[in-house]
C-alpha positions in Angstrom: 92.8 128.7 98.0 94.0 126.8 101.0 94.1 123.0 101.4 94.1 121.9 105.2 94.5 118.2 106.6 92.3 117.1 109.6 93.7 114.3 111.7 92.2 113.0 114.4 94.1 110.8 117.0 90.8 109.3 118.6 90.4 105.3 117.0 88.5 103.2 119.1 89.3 99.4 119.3 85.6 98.4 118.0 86.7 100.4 114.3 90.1 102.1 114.5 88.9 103.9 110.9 90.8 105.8 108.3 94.1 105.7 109.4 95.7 103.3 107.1 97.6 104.7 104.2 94.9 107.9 104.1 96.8 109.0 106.4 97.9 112.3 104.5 96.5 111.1 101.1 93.9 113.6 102.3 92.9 116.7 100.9 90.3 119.2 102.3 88.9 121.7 99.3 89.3 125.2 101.7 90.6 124.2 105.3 89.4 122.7 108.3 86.7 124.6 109.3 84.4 124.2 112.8 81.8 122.1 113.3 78.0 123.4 112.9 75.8 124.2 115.9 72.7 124.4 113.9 72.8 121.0 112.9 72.0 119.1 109.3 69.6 120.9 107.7 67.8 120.0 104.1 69.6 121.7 101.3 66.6 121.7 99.2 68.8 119.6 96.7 66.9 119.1 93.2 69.8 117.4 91.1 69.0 114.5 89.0 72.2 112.6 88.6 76.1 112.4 89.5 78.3 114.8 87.0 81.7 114.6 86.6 83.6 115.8 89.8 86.6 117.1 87.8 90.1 118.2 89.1 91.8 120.6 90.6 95.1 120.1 90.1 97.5 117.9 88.0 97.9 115.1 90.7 100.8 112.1 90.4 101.4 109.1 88.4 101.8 106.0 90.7 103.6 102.7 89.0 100.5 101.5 87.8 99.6 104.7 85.8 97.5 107.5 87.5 94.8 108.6 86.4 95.0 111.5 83.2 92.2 113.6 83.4 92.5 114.5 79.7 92.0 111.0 78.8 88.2 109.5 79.6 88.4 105.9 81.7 87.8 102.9 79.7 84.1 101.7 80.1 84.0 98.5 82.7 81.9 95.6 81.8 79.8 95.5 84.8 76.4 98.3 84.5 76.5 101.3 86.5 73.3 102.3 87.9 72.8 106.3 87.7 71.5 107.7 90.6 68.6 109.4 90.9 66.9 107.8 88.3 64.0 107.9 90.5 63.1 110.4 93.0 64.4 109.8 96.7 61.1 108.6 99.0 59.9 111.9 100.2 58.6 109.9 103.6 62.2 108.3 104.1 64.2 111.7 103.3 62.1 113.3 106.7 62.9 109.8 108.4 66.3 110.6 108.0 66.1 114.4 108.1 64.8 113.9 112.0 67.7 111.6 112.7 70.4 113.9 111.3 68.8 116.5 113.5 69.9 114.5 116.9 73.5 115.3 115.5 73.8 118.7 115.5 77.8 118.8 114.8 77.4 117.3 111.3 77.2 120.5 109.3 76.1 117.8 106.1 75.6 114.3 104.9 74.9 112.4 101.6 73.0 109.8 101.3 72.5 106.9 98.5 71.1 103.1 98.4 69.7 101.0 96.0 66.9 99.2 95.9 66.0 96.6 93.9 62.2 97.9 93.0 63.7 101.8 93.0 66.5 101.7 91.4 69.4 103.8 92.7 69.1 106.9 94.4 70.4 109.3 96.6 70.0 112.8 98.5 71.6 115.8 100.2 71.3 117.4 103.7 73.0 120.2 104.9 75.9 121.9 104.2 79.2 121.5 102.5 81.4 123.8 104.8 80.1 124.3 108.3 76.8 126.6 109.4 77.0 129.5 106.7 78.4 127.5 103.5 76.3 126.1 100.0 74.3 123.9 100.7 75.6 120.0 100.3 75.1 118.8 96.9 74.5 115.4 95.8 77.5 114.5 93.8 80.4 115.7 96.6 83.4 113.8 97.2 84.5 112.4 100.2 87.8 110.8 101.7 86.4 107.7 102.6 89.2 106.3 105.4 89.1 102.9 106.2 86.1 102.0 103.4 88.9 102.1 101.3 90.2 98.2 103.1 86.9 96.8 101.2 88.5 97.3 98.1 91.8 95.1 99.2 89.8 92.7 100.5 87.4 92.5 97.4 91.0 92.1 95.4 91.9 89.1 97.4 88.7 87.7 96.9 89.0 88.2 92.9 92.8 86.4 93.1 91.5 83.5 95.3 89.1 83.4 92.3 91.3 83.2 89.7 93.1 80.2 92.2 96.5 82.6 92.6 96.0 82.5 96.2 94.5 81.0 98.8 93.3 81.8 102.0 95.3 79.0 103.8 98.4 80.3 102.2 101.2 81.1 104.8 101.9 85.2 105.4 105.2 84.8 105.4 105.6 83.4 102.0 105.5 86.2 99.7 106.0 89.4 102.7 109.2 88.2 104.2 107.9 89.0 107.8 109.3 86.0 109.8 107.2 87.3 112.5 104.1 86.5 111.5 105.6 83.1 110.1 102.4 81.0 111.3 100.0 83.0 110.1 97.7 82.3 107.0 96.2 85.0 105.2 92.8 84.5 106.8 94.8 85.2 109.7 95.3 88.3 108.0 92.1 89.2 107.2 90.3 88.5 110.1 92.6 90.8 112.1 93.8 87.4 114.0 97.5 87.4 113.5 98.3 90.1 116.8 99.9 93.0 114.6 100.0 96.6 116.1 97.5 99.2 115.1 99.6 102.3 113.2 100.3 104.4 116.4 102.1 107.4 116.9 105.5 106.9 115.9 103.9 106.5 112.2 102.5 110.0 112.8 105.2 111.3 114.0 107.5 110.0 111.0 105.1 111.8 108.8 104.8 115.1 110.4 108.7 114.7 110.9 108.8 114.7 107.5 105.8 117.3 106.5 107.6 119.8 108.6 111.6 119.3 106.8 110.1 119.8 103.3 110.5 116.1 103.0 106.7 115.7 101.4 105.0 114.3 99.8 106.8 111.1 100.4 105.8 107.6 99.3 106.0 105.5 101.7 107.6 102.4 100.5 106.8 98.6 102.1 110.2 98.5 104.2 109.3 101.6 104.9 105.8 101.1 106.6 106.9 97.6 107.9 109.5 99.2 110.1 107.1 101.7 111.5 105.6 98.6 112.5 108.0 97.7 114.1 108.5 101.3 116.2 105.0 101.3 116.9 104.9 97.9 118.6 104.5 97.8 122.1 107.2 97.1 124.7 108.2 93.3 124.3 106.7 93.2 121.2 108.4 91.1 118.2 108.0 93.1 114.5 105.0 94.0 115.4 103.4 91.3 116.8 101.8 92.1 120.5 103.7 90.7 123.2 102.0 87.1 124.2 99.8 86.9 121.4 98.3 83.7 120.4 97.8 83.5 116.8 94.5 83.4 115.8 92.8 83.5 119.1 91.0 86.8 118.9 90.3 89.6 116.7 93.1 92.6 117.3 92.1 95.3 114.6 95.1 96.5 112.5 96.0 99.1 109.6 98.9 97.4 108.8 97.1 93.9 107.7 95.3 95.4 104.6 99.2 96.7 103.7 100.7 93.3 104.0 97.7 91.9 101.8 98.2 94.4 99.3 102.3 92.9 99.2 101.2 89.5 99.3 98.6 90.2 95.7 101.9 92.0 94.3 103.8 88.7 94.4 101.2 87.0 92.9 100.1 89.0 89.9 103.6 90.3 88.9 102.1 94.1 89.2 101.5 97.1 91.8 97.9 96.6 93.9 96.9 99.9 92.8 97.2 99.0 89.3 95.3 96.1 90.1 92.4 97.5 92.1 92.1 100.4 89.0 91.9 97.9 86.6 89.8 95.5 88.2 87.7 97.2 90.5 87.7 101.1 89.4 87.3 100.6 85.8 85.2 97.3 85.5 83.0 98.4 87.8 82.9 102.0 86.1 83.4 103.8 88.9 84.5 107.0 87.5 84.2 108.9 90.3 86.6 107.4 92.8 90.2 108.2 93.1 93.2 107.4 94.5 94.1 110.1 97.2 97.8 111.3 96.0 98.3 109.8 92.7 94.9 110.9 91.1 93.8 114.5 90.3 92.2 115.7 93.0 88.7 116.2 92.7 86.8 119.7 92.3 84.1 118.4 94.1 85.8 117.4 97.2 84.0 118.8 100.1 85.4 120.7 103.7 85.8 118.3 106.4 85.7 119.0 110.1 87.4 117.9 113.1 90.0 119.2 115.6 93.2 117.9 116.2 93.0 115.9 119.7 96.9 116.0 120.4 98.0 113.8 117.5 100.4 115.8 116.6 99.6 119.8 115.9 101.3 119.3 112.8 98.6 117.6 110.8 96.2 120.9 111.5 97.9 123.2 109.1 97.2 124.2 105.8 99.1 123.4 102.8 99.4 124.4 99.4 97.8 123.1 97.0 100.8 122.0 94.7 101.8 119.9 97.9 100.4 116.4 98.5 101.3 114.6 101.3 101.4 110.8 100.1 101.6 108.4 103.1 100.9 105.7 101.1 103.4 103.0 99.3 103.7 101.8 95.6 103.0 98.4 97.3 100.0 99.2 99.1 98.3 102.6 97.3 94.8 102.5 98.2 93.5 105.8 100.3 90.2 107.0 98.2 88.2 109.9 97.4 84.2 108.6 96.1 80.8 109.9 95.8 77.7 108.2 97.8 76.8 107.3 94.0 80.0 105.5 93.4 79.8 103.8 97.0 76.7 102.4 96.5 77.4 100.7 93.2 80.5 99.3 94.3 78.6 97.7 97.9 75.8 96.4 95.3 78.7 95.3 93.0 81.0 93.3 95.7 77.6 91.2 97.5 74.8 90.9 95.4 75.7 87.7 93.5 73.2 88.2 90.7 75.4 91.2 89.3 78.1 88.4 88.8 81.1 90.4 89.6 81.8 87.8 92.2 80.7 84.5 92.7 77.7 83.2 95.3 80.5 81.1 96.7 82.8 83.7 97.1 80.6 86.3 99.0 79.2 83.3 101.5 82.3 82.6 102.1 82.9 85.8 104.5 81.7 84.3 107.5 84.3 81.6 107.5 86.4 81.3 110.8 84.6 84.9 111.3 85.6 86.1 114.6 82.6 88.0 116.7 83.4 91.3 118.0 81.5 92.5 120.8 78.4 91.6 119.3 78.6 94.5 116.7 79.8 92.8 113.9 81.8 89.5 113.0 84.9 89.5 110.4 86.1 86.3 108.6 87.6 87.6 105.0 88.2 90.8 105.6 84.2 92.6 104.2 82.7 93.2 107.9 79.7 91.2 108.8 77.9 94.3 110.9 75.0 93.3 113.1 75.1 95.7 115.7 73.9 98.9 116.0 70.2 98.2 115.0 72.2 98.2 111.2 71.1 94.4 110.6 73.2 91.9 108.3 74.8 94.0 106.3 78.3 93.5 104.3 80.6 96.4 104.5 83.1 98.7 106.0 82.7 101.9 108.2 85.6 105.0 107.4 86.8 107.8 109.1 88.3 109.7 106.8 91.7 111.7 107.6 90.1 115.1 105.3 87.4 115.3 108.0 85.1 112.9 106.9 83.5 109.9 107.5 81.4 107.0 106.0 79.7 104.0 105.8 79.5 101.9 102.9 77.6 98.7 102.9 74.8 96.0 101.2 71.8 94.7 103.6 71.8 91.1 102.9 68.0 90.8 104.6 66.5 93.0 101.9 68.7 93.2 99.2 69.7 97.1 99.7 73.5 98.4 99.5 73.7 102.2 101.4 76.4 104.5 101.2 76.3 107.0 104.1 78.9 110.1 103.7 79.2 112.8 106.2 81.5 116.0 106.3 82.4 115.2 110.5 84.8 112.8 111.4 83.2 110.0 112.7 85.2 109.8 116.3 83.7 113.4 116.4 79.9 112.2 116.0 77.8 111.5 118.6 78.4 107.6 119.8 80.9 107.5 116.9 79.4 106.0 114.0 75.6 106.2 115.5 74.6 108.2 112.9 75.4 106.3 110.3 74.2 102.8 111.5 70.7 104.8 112.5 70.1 105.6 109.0 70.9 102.3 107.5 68.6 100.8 110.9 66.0 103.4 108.8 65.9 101.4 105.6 65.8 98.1 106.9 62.6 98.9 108.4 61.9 101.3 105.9 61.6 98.4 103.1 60.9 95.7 105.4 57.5 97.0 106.3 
């Protein structure tokens, strides 16, 4: 079997998606195939429940522990609600049936919420490999890109919890990056402190490397931080855009959700991905979410699709399956593979307050010295305050993941729903970008608000 990586070099500045640290954490179960002309159709899906995805390989160890397959995860303390435990609205499956229809390139999509009066649930359209594959079935793994930033900011919001940081605590103190000396770490996590997207030299590093036999590599801090540094534009200091005023507007970056993942290191004594395993992974028993690279890597892990735009032509090849690109550092680990089942426990999990994982005071606390952007959505403390795109209030985080896929993962705060949205297209590929997946969650707002 062949394992191929999709990389796209399309990132808009409303939601520059699934670049950080996914980056070549990503693997695609049998190569990058093309997109489907005949559109998402129903896959007559009749599972009743998530199973266990299994591996495919033995994977890597990161310095937190990876995962060991042969050893089951410890049970969290917060409850897990099993999807399907009631069956998916027959009248809301065609609502979104007829929407994935307007997008023919999506060859299939998953889709999960929960409700408080139906429990959790979710569905399959599709397929899982372009026109002639299986159908898409309901428990399929997806690289979810950028969704993954939730679960950094989520483990700032646990530490600022437990009072071992604080949101008007300077950058500078714990990273070393005299650049950004001024900034505070709500600088940092509402995309305010003028740092560089990840841009090409990055890539180029990579596929530098992917092409001498020099991967997988982990990708250390330094490492990453002087990428930064490359990938700045002319006149640009460490990073920083040239002229910049600190904190005066949003300016989207990869990079922040790596120096937030240093800054919780210095703090707790311990790596970030041991951190967001224990804390996050395990408490919140999400069993079938991984860390791209240093977990096995799931059976259930679906094709992606979408071409190489002139990123570099490197990323379009197929590797074997013993070789796992890691672009992703011991200090800021965090690139994830999860199920539409996982994702919408963990959006229910991080902003419902009555589940308890986090305080009421904690998840209002987003919107402070949120900056708006565009009108779409409004950022504060790093969860994403989306409002545009007929999506309504909802907490959460859009992905584009680097296998091919993309998603959206997120809790309406109007009617108490959280949605997970996972589709096998890249969403710079989909029509109007994300549209798809903001149409479907626009469905169940007025689905359960009528």
């Amino acid at each position: 079997m062949k394992l191929a990586m999709c990389v796209v070099a399309r990132n808009t500045d409303r939601e520059r998606t699934g670049i950080l640290l996914s980056v070549l954490g990503a693997l695609v179960a049998a190569g990058c195939g093309s997109p489907s002309p005949g559109g998402a159709v129903e896959s007559g899906v009749v599972d009743t429940g998530v199973v266990d995805s299994g591996v495919v390989d033995s994977g890597t160890s990161d310095n937190g522990g990876g995962a060991d397959a042969s050893e089951p995860r410890p049970t969290g303390a917060y409850p897990y609600l099993p999807c399907n435990n009631v069956a998916f609205p027959g009248d809301l499956r065609d609502l979104i049936q007829a929407k994935l229809n307007e997008y023919p390139d999506v060859p299939g999509a998953v889709v999960a919420f929960h409700h408080p009066d139906h429990g959790n649930v979710l569905t399959a359209f599709g397929t899982k490999d372009g026109a002639n594959g299986p159908a898409m079935p309901v428990d399929a793994v997806f690289d979810i890109g950028s969704v993954h930033k939730l679960f950094k900011w989520v483990m700032l919001e646990k530490l600022n919890e437990a009072g071992l940081l604080a949101y008007d605590d300077l950058v500078s103190k714990t990273t070393g990056r005299p650049a950004i000396a001024g900034a505070t770490l709500l600088n940092l996590t509402n995309h305010s402190t003028g740092m560089v997207d990840i841009g090409q030299n990055f890539y180029d590093d990579v596929v530098k490397r992917w092409q001498s036999g020099g991967l997988p590599h982990e990708y250390t801090y330094d490492e990453m931080m002087n990428l930064l540094d490359t990938d700045a534009s002319a006149g640009a200091s460490h990073g920083i855009v040239s002229g910049f005023v600190l904190g005066s507007h949003h300016r989207y970056s990869s990079y922040g959700p790596l120096v937030a993942t240093k800054i919780a290191e210095a703090v707790t004594g311990k790596s970030a991905l041991s951190y967001m395993r224990e804390r996050i992974l395990i408490d919140l028993n999400l069993t079938n979410t991984s860390f791209i690279g240093f977990d096995p890597t799931p059976a259930a892990l679906v094709m992606g699709h979408g071409s190489d735009d002139g990123m570099s032509a490197g990323f379009a090849k197929t590797l074997p399956p013993g070789e796992i690109p890691r672009a992703v550092s011991s200090g800021a680990g965090g690139a994830l593979f999860s199920t539409a089942c996982d994702m919408a426990n963990f959006a229910r999990d991080i902003s419902d307050p009555t589940v308890g994982y986090l305080a009421a005071t904690t998840i209002g606390a987003r919107t402070a010295a949120a900056i708006d952007v565009g009108g779409v959505y409004s950022v504060g403390r790093g969860v994403f305050n989306y409002h545009g795109f007929g999506a309504g209030a909802f907490w959460g985080h859009s992905g584009d993941g680097m296998s091919g896929h993309s998603s959206f993962v997120g809790y309406n705060r109007t009617i108490g729903v959280s949605a997970a949205v996972h589709a096998n297209l890249r969403g710079s590929y989909i029509k109007n970008d994300f549209g798809l997946h903001f149409e479907i969650l626009g469905i169940f707002e007025k689905y359960f608000a009528r």
